[in-house]
PyMOL Python script that loads the backbone (N, CA, C, O; Angstrom):
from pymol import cmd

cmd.read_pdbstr("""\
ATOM      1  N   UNK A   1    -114.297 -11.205 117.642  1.00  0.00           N
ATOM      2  CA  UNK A   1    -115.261 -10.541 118.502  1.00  0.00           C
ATOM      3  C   UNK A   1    -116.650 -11.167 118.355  1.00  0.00           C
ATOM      4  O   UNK A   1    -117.361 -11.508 119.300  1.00  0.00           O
ATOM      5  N   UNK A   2    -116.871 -11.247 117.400  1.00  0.00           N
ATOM      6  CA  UNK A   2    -118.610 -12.077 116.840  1.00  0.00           C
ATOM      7  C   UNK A   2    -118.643 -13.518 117.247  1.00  0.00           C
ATOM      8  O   UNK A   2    -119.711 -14.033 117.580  1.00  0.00           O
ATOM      9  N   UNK A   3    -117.581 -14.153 117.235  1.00  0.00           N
ATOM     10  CA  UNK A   3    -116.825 -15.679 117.676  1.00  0.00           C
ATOM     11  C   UNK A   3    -117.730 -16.015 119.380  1.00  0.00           C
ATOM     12  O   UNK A   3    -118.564 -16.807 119.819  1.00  0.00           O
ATOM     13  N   UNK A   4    -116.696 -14.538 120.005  1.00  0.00           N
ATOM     14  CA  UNK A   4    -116.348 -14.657 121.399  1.00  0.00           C
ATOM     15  C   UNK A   4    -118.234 -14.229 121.830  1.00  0.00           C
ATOM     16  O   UNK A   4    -118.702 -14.584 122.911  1.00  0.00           O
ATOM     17  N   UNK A   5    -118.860 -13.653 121.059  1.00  0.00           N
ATOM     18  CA  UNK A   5    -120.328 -12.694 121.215  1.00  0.00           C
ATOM     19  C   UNK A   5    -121.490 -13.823 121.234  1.00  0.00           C
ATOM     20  O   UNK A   5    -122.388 -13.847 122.076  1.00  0.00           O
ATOM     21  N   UNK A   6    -121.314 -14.891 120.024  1.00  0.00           N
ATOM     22  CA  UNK A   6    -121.914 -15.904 119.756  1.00  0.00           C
ATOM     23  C   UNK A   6    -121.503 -17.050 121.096  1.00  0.00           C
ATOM     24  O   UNK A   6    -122.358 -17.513 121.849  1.00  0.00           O
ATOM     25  N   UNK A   7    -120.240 -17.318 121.169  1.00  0.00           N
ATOM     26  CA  UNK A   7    -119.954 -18.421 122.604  1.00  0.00           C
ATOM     27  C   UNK A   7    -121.047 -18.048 123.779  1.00  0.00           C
ATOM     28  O   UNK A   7    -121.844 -18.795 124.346  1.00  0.00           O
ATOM     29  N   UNK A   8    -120.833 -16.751 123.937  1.00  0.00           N
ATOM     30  CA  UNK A   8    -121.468 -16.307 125.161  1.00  0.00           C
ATOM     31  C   UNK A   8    -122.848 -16.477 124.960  1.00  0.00           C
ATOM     32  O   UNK A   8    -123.388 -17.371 125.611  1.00  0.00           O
ATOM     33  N   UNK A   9    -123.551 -15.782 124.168  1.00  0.00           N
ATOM     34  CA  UNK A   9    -125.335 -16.216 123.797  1.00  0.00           C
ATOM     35  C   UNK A   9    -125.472 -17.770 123.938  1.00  0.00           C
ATOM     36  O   UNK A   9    -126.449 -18.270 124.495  1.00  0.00           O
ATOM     37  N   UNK A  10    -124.396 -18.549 123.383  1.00  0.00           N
ATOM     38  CA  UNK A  10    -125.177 -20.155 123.265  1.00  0.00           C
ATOM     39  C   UNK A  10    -125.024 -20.511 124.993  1.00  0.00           C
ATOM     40  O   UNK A  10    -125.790 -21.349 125.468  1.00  0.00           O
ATOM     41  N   UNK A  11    -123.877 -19.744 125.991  1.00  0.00           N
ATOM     42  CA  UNK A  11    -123.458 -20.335 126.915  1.00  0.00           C
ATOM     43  C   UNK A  11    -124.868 -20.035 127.842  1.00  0.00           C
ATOM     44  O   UNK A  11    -125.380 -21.003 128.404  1.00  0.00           O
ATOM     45  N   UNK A  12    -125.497 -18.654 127.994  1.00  0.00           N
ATOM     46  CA  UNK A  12    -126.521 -17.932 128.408  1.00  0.00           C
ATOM     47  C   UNK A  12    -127.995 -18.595 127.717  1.00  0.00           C
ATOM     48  O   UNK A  12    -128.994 -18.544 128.433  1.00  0.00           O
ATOM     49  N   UNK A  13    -128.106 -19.140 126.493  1.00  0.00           N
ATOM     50  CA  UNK A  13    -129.239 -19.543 126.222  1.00  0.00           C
ATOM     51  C   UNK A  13    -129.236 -21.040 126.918  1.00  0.00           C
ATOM     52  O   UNK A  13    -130.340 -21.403 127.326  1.00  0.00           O
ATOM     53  N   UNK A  14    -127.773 -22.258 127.169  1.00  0.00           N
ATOM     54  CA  UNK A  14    -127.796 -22.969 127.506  1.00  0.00           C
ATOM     55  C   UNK A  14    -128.251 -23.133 128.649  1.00  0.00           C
ATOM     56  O   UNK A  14    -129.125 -23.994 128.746  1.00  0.00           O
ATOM     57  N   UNK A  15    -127.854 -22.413 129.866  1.00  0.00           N
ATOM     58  CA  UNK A  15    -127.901 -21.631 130.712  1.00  0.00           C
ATOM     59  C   UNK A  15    -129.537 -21.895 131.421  1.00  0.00           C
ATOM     60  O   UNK A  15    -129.895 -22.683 132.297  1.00  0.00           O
ATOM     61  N   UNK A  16    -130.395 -20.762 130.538  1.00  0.00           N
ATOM     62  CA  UNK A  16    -131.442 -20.674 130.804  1.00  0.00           C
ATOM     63  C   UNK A  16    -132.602 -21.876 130.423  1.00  0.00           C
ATOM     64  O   UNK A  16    -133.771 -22.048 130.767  1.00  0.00           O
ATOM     65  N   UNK A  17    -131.698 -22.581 129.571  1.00  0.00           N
ATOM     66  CA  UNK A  17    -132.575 -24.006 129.303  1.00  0.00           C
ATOM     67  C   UNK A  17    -133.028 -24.891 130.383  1.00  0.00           C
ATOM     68  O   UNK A  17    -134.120 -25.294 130.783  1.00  0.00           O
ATOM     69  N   UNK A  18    -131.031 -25.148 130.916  1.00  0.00           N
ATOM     70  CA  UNK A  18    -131.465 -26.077 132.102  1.00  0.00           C
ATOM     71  C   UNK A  18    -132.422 -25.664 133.287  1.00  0.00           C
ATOM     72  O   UNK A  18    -133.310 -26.301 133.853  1.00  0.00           O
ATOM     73  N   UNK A  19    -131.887 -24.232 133.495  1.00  0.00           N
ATOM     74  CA  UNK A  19    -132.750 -23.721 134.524  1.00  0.00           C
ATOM     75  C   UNK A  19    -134.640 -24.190 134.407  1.00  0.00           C
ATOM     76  O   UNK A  19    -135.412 -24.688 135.227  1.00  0.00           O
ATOM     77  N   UNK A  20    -134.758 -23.861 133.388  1.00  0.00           N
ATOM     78  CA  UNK A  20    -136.548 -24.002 132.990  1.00  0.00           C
ATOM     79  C   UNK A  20    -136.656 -25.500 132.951  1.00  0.00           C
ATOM     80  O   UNK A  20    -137.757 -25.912 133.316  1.00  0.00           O
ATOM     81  N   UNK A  21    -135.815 -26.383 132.612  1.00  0.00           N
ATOM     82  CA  UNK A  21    -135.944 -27.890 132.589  1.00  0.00           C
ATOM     83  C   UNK A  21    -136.850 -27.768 134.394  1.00  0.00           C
ATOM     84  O   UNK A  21    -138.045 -27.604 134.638  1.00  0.00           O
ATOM     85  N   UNK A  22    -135.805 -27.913 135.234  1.00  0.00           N
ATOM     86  CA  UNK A  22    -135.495 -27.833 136.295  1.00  0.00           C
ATOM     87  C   UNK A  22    -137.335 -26.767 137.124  1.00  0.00           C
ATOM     88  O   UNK A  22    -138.115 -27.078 138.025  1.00  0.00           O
ATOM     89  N   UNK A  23    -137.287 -26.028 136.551  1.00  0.00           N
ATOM     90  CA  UNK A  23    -138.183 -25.738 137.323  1.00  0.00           C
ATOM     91  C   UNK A  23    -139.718 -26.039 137.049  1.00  0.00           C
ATOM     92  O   UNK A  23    -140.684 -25.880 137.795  1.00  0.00           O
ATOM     93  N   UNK A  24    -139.628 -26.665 135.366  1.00  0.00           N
ATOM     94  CA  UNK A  24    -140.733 -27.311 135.410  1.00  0.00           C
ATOM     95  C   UNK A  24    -141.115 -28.401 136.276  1.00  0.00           C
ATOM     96  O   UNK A  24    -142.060 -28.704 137.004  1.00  0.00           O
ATOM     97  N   UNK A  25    -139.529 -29.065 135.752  1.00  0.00           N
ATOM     98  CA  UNK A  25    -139.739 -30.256 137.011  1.00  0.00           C
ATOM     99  C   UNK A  25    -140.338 -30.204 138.267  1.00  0.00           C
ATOM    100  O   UNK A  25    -141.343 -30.782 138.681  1.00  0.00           O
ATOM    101  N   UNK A  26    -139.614 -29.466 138.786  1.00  0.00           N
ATOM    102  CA  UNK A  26    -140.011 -28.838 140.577  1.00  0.00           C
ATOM    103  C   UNK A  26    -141.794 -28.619 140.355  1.00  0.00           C
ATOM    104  O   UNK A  26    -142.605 -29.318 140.962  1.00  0.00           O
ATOM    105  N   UNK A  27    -142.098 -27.782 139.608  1.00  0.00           N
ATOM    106  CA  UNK A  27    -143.530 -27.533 139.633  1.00  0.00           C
ATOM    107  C   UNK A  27    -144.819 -29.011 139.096  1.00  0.00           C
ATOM    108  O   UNK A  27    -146.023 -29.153 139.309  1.00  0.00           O
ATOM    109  N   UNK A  28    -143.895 -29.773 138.430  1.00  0.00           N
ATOM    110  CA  UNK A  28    -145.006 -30.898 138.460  1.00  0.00           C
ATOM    111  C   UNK A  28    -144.665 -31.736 139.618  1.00  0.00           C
ATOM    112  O   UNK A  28    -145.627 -32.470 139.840  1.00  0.00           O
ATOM    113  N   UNK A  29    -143.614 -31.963 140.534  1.00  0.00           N
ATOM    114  CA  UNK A  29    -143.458 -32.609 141.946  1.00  0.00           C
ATOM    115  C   UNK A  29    -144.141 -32.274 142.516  1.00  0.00           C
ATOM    116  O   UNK A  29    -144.785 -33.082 143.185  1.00  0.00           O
ATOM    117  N   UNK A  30    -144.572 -30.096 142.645  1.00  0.00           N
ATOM    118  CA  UNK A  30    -145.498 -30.194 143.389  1.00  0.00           C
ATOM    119  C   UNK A  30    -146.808 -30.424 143.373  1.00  0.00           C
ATOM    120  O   UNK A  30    -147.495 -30.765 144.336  1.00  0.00           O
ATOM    121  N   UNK A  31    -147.333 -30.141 141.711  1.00  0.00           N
ATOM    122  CA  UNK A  31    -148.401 -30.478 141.641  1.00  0.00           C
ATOM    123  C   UNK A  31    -149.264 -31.929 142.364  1.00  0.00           C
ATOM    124  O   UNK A  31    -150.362 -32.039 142.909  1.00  0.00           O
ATOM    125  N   UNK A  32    -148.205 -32.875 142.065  1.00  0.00           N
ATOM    126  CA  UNK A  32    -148.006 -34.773 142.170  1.00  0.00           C
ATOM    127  C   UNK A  32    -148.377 -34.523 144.213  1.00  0.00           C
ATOM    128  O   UNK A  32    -149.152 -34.915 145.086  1.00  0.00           O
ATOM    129  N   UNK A  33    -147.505 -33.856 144.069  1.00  0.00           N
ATOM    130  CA  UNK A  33    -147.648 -33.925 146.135  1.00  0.00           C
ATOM    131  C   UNK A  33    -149.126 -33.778 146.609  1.00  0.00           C
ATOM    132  O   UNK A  33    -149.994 -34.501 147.098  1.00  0.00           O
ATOM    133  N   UNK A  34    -148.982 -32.507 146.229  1.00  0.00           N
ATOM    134  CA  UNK A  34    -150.703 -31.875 146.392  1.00  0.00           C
ATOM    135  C   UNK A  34    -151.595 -32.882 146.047  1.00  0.00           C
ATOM    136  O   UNK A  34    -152.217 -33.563 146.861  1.00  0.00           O
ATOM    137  N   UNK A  35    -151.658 -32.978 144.789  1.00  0.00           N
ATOM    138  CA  UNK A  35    -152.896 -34.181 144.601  1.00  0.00           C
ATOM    139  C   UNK A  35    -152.887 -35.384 145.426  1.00  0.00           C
ATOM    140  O   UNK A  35    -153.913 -35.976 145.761  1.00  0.00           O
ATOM    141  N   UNK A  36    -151.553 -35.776 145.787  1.00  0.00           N
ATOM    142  CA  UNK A  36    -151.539 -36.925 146.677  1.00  0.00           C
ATOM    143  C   UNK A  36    -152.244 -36.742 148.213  1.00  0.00           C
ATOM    144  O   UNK A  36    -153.131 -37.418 148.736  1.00  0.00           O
ATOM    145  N   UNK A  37    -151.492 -35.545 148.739  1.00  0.00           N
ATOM    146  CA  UNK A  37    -152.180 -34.707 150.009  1.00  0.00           C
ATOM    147  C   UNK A  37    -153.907 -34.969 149.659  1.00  0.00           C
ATOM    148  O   UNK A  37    -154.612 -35.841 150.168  1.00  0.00           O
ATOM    149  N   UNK A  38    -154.188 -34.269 148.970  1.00  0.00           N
ATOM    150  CA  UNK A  38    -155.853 -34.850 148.489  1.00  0.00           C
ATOM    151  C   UNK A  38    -156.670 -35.564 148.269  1.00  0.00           C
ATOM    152  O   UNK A  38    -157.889 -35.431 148.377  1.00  0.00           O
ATOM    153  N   UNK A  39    -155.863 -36.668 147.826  1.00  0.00           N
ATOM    154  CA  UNK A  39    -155.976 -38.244 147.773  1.00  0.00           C
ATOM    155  C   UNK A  39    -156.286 -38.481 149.281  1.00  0.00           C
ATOM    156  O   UNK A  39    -157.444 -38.428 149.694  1.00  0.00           O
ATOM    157  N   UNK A  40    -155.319 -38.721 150.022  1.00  0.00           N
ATOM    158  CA  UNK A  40    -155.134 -38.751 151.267  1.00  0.00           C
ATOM    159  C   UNK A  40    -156.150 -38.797 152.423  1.00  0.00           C
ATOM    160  O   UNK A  40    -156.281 -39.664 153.288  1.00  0.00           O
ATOM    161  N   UNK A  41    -157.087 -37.244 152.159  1.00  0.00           N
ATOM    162  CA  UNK A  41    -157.502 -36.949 152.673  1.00  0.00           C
ATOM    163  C   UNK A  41    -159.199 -36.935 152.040  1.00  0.00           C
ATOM    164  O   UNK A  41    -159.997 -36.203 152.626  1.00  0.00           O
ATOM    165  N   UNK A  42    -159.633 -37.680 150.965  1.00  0.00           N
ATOM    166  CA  UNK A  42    -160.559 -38.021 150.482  1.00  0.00           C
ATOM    167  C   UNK A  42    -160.412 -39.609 150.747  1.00  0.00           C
ATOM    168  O   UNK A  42    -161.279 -40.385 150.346  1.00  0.00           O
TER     169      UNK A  42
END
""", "prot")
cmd.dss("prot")
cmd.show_as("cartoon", "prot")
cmd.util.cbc("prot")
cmd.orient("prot")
C-alpha cells in the first residue's frame, strides 16, 4: 500500500514538474516577443 502511495506522489510530482518546465518556457517566449514587438517599433 505505501509502495503503490509513494509510485503515485513521484508520478504526480513528476507530473507537475514538466508542466512548470513548460510554462516557464511559454512565459519567457512571450516575454522575447513583446520586447521584439518594441524593438520594432522603436
Amino acid at each position: 500500500m505505501i509502495k503503490k502511495l509513494f509510485i503515485l506522489f513521484a508520478a504526480g510530482s513528476a507530473a507537475l514538474t514538466v508542466s512548470a518546465c513548460n510554462t516557464v518556457r511559454g512565459a519567457g517566449q512571450d516575454l522575447e516577443s513583446a520586447a521584439d514587438a518594441v524593438d520594432k517599433e522603436i
